[in-house]
Backbone as CSV, one residue per row, in Angstrom:
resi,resn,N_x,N_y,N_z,CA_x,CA_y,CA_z,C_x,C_y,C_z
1,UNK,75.904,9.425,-2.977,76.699,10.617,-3.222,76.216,11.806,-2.409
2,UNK,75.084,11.757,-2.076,74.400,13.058,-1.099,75.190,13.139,0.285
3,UNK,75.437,11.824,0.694,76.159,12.059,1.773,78.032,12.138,1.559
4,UNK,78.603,12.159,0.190,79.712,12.356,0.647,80.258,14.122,0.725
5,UNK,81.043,14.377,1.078,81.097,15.796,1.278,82.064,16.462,0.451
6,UNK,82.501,16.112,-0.718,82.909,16.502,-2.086,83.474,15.322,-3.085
7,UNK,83.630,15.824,-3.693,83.887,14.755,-5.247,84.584,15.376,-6.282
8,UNK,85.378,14.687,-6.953,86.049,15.355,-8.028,85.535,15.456,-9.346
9,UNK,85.954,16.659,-10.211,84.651,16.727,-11.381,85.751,17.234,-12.127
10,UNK,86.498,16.564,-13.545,86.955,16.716,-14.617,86.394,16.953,-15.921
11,UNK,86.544,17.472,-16.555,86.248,18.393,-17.746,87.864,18.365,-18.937
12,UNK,87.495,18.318,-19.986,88.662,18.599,-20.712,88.060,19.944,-22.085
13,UNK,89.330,20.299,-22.392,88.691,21.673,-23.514,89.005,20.787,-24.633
14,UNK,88.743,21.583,-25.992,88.694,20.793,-27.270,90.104,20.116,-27.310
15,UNK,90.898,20.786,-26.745,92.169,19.832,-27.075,92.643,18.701,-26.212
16,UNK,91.970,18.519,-25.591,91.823,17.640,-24.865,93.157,17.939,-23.531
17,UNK,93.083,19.180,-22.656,93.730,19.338,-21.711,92.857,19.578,-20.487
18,UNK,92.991,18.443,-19.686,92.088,18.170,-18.579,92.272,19.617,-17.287
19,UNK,91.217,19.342,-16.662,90.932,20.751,-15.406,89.980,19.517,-14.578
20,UNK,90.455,19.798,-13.610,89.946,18.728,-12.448,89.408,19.369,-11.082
21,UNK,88.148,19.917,-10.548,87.561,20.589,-9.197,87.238,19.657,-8.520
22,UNK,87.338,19.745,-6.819,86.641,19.543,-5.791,84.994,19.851,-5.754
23,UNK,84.064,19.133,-5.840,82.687,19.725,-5.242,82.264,19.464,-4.283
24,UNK,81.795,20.664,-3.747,81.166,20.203,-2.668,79.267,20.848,-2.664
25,UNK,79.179,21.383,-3.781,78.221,21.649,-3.417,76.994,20.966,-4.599
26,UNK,76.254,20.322,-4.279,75.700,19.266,-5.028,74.719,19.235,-4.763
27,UNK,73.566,18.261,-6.088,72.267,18.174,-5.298,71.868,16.906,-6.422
28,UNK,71.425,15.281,-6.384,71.429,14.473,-6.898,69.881,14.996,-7.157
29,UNK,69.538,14.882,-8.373,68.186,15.246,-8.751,67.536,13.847,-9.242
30,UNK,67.691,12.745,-9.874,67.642,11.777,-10.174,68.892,10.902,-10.383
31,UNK,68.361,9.508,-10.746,69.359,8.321,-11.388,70.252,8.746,-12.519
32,UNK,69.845,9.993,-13.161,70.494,10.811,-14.437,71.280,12.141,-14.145
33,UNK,71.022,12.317,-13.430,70.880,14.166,-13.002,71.544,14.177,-11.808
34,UNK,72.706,15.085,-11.725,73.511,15.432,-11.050,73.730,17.354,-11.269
35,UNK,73.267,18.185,-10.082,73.071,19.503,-10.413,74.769,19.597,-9.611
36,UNK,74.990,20.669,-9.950,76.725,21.032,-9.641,76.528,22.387,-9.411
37,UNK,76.860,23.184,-8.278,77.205,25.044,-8.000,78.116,25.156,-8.575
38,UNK,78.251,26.221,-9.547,79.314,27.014,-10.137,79.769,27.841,-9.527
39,UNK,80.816,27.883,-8.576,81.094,28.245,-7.945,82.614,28.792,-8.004
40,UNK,82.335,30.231,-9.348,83.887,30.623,-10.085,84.452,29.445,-10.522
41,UNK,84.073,28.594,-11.436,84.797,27.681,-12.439,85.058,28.382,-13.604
42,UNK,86.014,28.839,-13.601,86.602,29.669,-14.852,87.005,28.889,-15.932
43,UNK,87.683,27.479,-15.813,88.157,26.671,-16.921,87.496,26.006,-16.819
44,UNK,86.444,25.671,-16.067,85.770,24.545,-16.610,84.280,25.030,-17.194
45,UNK,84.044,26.406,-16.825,83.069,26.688,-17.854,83.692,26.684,-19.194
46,UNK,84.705,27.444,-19.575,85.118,27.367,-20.505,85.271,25.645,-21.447
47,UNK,85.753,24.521,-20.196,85.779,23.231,-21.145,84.423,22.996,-21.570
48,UNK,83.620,23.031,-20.946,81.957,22.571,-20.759,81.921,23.313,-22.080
49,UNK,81.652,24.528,-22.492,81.403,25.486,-23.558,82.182,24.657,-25.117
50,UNK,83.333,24.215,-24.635,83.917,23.498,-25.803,83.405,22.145,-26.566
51,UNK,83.619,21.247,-24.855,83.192,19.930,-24.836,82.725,19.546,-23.898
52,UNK,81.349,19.303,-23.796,80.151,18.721,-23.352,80.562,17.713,-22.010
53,UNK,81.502,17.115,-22.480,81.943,15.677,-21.641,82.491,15.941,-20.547
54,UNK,82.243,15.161,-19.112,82.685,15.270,-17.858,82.671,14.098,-17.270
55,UNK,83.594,13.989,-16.099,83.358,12.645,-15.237,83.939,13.312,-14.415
56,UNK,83.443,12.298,-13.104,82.987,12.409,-11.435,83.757,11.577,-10.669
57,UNK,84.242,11.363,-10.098,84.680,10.240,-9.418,84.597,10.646,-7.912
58,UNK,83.626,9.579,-6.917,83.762,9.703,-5.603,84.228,8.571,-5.233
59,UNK,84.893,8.497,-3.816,85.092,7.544,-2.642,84.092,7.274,-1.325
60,UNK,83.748,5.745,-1.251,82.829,5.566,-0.209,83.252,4.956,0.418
61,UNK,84.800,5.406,1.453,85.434,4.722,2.529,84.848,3.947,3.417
62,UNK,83.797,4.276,3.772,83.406,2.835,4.950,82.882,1.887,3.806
63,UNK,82.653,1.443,2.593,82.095,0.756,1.758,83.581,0.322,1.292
64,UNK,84.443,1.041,0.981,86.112,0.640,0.408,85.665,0.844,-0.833
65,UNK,84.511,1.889,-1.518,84.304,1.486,-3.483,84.332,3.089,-3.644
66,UNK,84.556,3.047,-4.797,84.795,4.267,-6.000,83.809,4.070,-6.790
67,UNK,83.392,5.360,-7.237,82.180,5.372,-8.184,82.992,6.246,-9.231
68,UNK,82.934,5.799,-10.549,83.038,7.147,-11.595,81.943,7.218,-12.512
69,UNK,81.380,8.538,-12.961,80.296,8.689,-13.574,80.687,9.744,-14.530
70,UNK,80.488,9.284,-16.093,80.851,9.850,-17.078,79.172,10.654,-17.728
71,UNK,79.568,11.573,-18.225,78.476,12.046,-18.821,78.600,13.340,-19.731
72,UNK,77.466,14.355,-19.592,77.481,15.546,-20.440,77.143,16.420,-19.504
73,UNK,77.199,17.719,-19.790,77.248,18.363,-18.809,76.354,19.667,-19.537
74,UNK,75.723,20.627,-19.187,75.223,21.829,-19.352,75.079,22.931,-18.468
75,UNK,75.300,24.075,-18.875,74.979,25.420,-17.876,73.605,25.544,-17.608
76,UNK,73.336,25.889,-16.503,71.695,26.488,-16.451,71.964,28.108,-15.587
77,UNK,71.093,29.052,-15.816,71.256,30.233,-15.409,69.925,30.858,-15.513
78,UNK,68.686,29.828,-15.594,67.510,30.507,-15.438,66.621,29.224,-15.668
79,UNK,65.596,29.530,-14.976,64.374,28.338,-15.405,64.465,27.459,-13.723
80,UNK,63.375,26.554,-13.523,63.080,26.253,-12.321,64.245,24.691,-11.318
81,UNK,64.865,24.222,-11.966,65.875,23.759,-11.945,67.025,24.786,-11.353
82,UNK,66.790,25.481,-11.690,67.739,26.802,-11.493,67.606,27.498,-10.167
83,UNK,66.331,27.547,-10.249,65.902,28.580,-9.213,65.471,27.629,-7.819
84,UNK,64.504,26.491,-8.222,65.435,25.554,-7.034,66.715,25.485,-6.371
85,UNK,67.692,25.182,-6.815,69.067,24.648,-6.668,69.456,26.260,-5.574
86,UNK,69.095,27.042,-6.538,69.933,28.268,-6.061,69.407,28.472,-4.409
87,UNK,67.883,28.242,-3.885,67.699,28.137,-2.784,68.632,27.623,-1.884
88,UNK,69.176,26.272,-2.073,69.997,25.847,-0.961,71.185,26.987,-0.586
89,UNK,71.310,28.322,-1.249,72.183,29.509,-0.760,73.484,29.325,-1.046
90,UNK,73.984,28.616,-1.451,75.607,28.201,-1.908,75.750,28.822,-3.426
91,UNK,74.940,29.094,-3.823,75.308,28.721,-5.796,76.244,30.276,-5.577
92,UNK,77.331,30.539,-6.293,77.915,32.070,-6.510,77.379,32.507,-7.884
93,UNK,77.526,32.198,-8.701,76.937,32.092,-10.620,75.649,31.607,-10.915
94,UNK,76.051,30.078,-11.690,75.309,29.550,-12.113,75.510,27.777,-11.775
95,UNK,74.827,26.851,-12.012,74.892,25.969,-12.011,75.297,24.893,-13.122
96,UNK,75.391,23.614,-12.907,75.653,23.027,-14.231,74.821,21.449,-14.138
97,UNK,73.991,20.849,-15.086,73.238,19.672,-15.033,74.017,18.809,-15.880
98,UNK,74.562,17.612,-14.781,74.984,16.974,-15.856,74.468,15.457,-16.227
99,UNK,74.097,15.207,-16.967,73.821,13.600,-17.320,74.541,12.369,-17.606
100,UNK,74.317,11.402,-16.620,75.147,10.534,-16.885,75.121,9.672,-17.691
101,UNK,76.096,8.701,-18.485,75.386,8.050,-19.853,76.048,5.802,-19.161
102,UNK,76.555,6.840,-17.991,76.710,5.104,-17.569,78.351,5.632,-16.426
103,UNK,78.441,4.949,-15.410,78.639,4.799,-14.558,80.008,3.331,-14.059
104,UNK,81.155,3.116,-13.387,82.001,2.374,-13.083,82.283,2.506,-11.615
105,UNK,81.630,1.022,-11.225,82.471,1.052,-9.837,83.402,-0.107,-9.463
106,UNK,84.231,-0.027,-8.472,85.085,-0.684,-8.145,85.454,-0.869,-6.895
């Protein structure tokens, strides 16, 4: 995923009405850990704030496979996770860590 150059990241609010972003700005921290730039997500902070739950889905065209990765998601806005990430100079806000609880490819 480090090398693809965005990915889609869905979120739904309590009522379950989905909001779907482009990312591009990313940083794979582990096998669990996926850091995300907040980068003016207005509804999807808001879903995150509601409901926890998110999934990912990338394409690895010269491979022909799809990855989707379901998980939880959290804000960070201080602490060293934070202040890492924000180095790479992209972040506008805050960031978001999300954990994955298991993974589908195809």
């Amino acid at each position: 995923m480090n090398e693809d150059k965005a990915f889609a990241f869905a979120t739904t609010n309590k009522e379950g009405v989905p909001n779907i972003n482009m990312i591009g700005v990313k940083k794979i921290e582990d096998d669990e850990t996926i850091l995300l730039a907040d980068n003016y997500f207005n509804k999807t902070l808001a879903n995150i704030k509601e409901n926890a739950r998110a999934a990912i889905l990338t394409k690895r065209a010269e491979e022909k496979l799809r990855y989707q990765l379901k998980g939880t998601c959290q804000y960070l806005n201080e602490g060293q996770k934070y202040e890492d990430f924000k180095k790479m100079g992209k972040i506008k806000k805050r960031i978001l860590s999300c954990q994955g609880d298991g993974y589908f490819q195809s």
